[in-house]
C-alpha positions as CSV (number, residue, x, y, z in Angstrom):
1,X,-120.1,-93.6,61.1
2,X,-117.2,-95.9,61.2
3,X,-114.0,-93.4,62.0
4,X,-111.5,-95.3,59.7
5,X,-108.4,-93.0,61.2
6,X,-108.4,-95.5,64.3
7,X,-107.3,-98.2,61.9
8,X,-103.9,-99.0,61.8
9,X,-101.9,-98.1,58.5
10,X,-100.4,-100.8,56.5
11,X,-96.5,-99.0,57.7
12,X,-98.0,-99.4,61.1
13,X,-98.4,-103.4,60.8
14,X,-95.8,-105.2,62.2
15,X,-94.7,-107.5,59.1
16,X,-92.5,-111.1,59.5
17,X,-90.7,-111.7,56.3
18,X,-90.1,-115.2,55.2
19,X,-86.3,-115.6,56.7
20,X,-87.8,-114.2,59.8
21,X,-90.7,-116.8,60.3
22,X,-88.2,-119.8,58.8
23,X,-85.5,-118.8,61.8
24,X,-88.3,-118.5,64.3
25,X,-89.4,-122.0,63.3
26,X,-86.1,-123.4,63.4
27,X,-85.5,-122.1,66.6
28,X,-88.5,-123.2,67.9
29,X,-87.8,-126.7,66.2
30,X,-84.1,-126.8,68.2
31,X,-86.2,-125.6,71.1
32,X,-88.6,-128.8,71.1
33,X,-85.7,-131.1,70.4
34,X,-83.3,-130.3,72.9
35,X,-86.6,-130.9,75.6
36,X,-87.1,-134.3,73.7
37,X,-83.7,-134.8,74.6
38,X,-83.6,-133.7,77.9
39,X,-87.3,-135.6,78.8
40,X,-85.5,-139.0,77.3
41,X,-82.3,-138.5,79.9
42,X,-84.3,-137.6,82.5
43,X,-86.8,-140.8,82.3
44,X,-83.8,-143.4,80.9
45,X,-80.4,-142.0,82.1
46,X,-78.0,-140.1,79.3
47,X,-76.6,-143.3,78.1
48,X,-80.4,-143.7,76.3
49,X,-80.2,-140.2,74.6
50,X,-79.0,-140.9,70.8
51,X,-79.9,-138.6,67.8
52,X,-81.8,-141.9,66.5
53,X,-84.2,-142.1,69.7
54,X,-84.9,-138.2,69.7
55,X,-85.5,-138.1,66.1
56,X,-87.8,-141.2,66.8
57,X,-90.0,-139.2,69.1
58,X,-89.9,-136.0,67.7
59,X,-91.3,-138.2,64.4
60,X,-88.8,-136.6,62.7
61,X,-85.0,-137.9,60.6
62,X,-82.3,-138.1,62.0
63,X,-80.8,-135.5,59.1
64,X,-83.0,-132.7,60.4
65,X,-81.2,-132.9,64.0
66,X,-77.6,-133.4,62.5
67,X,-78.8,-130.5,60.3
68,X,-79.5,-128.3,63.1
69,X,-76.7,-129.6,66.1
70,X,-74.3,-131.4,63.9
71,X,-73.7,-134.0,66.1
72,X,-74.7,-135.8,69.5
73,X,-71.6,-133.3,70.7
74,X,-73.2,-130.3,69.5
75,X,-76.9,-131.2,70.8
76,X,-75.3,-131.9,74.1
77,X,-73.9,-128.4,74.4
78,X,-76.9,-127.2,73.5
79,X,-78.9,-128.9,76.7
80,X,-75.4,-127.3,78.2
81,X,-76.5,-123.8,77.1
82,X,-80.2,-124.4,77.7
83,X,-79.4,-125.8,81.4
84,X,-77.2,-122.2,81.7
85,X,-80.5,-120.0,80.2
86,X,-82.8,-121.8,82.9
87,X,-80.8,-121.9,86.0
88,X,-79.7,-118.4,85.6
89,X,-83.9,-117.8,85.3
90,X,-84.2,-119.6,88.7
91,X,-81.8,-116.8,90.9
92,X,-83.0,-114.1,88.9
93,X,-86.6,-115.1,90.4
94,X,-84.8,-115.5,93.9
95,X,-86.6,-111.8,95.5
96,X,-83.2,-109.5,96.7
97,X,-83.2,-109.1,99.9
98,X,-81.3,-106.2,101.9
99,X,-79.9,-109.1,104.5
100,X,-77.0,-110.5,102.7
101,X,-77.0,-114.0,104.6
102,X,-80.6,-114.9,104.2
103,X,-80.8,-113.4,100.2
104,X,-77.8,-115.9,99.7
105,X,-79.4,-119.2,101.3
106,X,-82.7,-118.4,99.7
107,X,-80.2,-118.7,96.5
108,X,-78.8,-121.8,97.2
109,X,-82.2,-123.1,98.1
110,X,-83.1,-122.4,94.3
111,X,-80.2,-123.9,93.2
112,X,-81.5,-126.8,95.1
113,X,-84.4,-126.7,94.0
114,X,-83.1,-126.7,90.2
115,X,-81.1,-130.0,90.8
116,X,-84.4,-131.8,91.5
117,X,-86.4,-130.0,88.8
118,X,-84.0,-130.0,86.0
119,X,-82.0,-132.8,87.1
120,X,-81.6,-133.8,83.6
121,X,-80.0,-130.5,82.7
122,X,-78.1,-130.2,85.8
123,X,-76.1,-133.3,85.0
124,X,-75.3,-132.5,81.5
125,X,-74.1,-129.2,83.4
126,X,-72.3,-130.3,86.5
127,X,-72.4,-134.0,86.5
128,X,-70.7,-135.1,82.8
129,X,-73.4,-136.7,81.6
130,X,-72.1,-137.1,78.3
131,X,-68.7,-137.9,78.0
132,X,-67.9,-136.6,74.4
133,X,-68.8,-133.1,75.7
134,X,-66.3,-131.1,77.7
135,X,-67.2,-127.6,78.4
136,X,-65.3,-124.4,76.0
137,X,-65.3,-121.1,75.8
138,X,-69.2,-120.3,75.2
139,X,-70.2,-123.2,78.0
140,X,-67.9,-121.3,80.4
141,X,-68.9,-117.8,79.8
142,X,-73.0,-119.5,79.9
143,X,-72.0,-121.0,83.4
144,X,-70.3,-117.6,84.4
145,X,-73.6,-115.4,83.4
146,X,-75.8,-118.0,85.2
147,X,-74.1,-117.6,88.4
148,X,-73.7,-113.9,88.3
149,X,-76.3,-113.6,90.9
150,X,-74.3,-115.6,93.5
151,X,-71.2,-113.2,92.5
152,X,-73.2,-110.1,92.9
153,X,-73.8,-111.2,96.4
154,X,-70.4,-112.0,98.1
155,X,-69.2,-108.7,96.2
156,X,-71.5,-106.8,98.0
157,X,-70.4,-108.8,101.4
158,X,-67.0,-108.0,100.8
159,X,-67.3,-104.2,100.0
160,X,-69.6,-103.7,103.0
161,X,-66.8,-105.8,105.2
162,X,-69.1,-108.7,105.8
163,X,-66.5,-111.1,104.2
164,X,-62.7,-110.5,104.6
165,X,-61.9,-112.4,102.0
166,X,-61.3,-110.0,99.4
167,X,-61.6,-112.6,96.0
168,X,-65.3,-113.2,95.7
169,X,-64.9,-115.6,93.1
170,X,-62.8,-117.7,95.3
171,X,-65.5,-117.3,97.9
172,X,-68.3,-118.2,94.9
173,X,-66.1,-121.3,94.0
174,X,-65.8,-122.8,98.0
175,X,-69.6,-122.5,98.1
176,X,-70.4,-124.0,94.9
177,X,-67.5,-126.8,94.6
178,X,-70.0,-127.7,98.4
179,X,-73.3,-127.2,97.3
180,X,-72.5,-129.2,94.6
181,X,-70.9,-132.1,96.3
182,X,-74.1,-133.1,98.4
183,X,-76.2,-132.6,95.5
184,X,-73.8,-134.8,92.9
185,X,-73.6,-137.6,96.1
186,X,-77.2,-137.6,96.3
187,X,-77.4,-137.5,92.5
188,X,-74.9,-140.2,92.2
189,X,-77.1,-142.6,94.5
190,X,-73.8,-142.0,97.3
191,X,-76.6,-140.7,99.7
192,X,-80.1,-143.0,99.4
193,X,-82.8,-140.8,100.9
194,X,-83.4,-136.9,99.9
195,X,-85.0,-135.9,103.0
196,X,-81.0,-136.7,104.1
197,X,-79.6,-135.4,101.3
198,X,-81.5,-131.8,101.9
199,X,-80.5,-131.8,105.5
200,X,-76.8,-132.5,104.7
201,X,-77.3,-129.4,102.0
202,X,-78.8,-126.8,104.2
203,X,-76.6,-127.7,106.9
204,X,-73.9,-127.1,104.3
205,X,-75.6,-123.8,103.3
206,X,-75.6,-122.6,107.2
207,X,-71.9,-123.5,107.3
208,X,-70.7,-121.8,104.4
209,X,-72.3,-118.8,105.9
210,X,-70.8,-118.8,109.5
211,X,-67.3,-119.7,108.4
212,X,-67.3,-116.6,105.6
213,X,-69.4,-114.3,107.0
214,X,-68.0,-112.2,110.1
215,X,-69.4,-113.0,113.4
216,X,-69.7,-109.4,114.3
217,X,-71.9,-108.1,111.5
């Protein structure tokens, strides 16, 4: 005999009303179009990304993107904000490691490794890819969250005396403003070949490490 009790109850369902499946499809809509975006820079450069083309291969209008960004402005800070969500994903993946020094190059590595897999995103980010956008509040605080990872380290390395310098962010800065000169050279077609272009970076990564890390710990 069929024991109905193991059904669940209708107050046991879990119910989407219709606001709540019309924002999930919009969200998943914004979703899809700032990757159109992103696939068209990353294949033609940013100077080919124009509401027109997206809404041309998402098969869509053009209304329904200045609907949901408002402009090519606000879909650009959206890639921004995306580019933030994704990088910040990439160190959070980054396994912690008790060794300061090696959990903070296997961080750069990944950010590294972002560059060449999101380079699209990275240069909206970091490389001013579109030159009606310029960073705010929200893009700031985005970039900030994303790179809490590389904060968290050099804190720690400064309140267990492996860094004297006592301002991590001024520390996080000096190793990011370097990181991200080899990568924008390479990026910019300044330095031709990667294989150079990756031995220039870990060689800037080892650097960075002697010079603020003490030599007696």
């Amino acid at each position: 005999m069929h024991n109905s009790s193991k059904m669940p109850s209708i107050d046991d369902r879990t119910v989407t009303t219709y606001p709540e499946a019309k924002l999930q499809h919009t969200e998943l809509l914004k979703l899809n179009i700032i990757e159109t975006a992103a696939s068209i820079m990353q294949e033609y450069g940013p100077e080919a990304v124009t509401i027109r083309r997206v809404a041309e291969k998402m098969e869509c209008s053009t209304k329904i993107i200045y609907n949901l960004f408002g402009s090519k402005e606000g879909l650009a800070k959206q890639l921004f904000l995306e580019g933030c969500k994704l990088l910040a994903v990439a160190f959070q993946a980054v396994p912690e490691q008790d060794d300061l020094k090696l959990y903070l190059s296997d961080v750069a590595q990944a950010y590294w490794d972002f560059s060449r897999d999101y380079t699209s995103y990275y240069m909206v980010m970091f490389g001013g890819a579109f030159s009606e956008f310029k960073p705010e509040e929200e893009s700031l605080q985005a970039i900030g969250t994303a790179l809490q990872q590389v904060i968290t380290i050099i804190t720690k390395a400064i309140e267990q005396g492996f860094i004297s310098e006592k301002d991590p962010l001024l520390v996080v800065n000096l190793v990011w403003a370097s990181l991200h000169g080899t990568i924008h050279l390479y990026l910019g077609g300044h330095i031709l070949n990667e294989e150079t272009a990756k031995t220039l970076y870990d060689r800037s990564v080892s650097n960075l490490i002697h010079t603020f890390f003490r030599s007696d710990n």
